[in-house]
N, C-alpha and C positions, 0 to 999 in steps of 0.2 A: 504494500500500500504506500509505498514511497518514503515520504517524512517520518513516518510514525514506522512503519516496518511492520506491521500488521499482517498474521500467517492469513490466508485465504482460510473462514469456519472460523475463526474470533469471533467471541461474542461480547461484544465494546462497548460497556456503559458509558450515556455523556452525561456529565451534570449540567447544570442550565444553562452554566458558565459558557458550555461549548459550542448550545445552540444561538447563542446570541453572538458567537464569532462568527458563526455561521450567519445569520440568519442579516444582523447586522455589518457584514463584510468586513470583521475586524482588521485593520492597514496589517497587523504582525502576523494573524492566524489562517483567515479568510481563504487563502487560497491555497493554503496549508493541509484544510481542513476540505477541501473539495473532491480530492481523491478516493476518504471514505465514504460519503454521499455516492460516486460514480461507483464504487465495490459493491454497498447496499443494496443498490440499484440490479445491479447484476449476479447480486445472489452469491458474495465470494464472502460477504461477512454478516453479520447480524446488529446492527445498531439496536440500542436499548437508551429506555432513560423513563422514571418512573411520571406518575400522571401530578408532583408537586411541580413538575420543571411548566405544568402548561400555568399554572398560577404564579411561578416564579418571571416566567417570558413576560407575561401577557400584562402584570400591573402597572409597569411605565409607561408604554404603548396607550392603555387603557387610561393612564389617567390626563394622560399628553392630549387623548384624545387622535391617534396616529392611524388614522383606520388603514392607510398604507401598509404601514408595520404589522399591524394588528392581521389583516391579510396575509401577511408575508409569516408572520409567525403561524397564522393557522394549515397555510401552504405545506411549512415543513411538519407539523406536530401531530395535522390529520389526515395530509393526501400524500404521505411521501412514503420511504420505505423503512421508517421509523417505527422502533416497535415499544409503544405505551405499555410501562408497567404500572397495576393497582395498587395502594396503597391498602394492602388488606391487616388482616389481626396480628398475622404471622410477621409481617414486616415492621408493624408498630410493635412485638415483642423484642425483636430483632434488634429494633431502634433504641430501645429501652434498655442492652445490654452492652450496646456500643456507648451510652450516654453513661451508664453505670460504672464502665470499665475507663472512660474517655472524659475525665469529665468536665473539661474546654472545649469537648464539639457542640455542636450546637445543635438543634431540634433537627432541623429541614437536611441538615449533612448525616447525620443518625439518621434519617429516613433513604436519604439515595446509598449510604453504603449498606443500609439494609435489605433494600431490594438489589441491589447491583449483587450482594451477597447471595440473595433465596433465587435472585435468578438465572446463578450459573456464569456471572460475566467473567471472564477472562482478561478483562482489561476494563480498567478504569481510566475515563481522560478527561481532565478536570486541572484547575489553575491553582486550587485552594490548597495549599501542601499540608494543612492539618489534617486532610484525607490521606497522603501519604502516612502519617503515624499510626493511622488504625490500619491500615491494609497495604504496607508496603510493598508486597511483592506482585499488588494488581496495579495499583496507583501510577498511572504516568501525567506526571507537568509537564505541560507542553513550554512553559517557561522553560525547564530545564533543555527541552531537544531543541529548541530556538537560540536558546542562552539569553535568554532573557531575567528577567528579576521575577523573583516568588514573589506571590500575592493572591488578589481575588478573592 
């Protein structure tokens, strides 16, 4: 998959972070980030990202009033080859365990590493490197394959 070096049959959790590089044509990510869209597309990997990222995308757009955006984000979240995970019991216990063990993450990032967890992802990609401390060995910062600076 190029940048990222993603085996063809990964299954690549995004946190929201990654869909608004996307989505919003981030200048450092943006076109970084287009080669897994075109994989998705063709069935060489499996994107994932639970159903908090469509509340995370959607309330700046929404309050900007950006129906562009707000389009555009609905584009990738419900007609693309993106695959919506629920925020069920199992993933709120999940969360509760990451929070218990972790106890600097925060609500909404205890909810995506608990479903990227129950749903088999093989990779994590995401900008917030406090996700790297609970799940190191899934966790990739795209700051780090950029060389850019930790954050988000």
């Amino acid at each position: 998959m190029g940048w990222l070096n993603l085996p063809a049959g990964t299954k690549a959790y995004l946190d929201a972070n990654i869909l608004i590089y996307i989505v919003e044509k981030h200048p450092q990510f943006g076109d970084h980030l287009q080669p897994l869209l075109a994989a998705a597309h063709h069935h060489q990997l499996t994107l994932m990202t639970s159903h908090l990222s469509v509340l995370e995308c959607l309330v700046i757009p929404t309050r900007l009033h950006n129906n562009q955006l707000i389009r555009a984000y609905y584009e990738h979240l419900f007609e693309s080859d993106l695959v919506l995970l629920p925020i069920t019991l199992d993933v709120i216990q999940a969360a509760v365990n990451f929070r218990a063990q972790f106890a600097s993450l925060k609500v909404p990032d205890a909810i995506h590493l608990a479903t990227a967890t129950l749903y088999d992802a093989e990779a994590i990609l995401t900008n917030d490197v406090d996700w790297s401390k609970v799940l190191p060995q899934k966790v990739i910062l795209l700051n780090q394959l950029s060389g850019g600076s930790h954050g988000d």
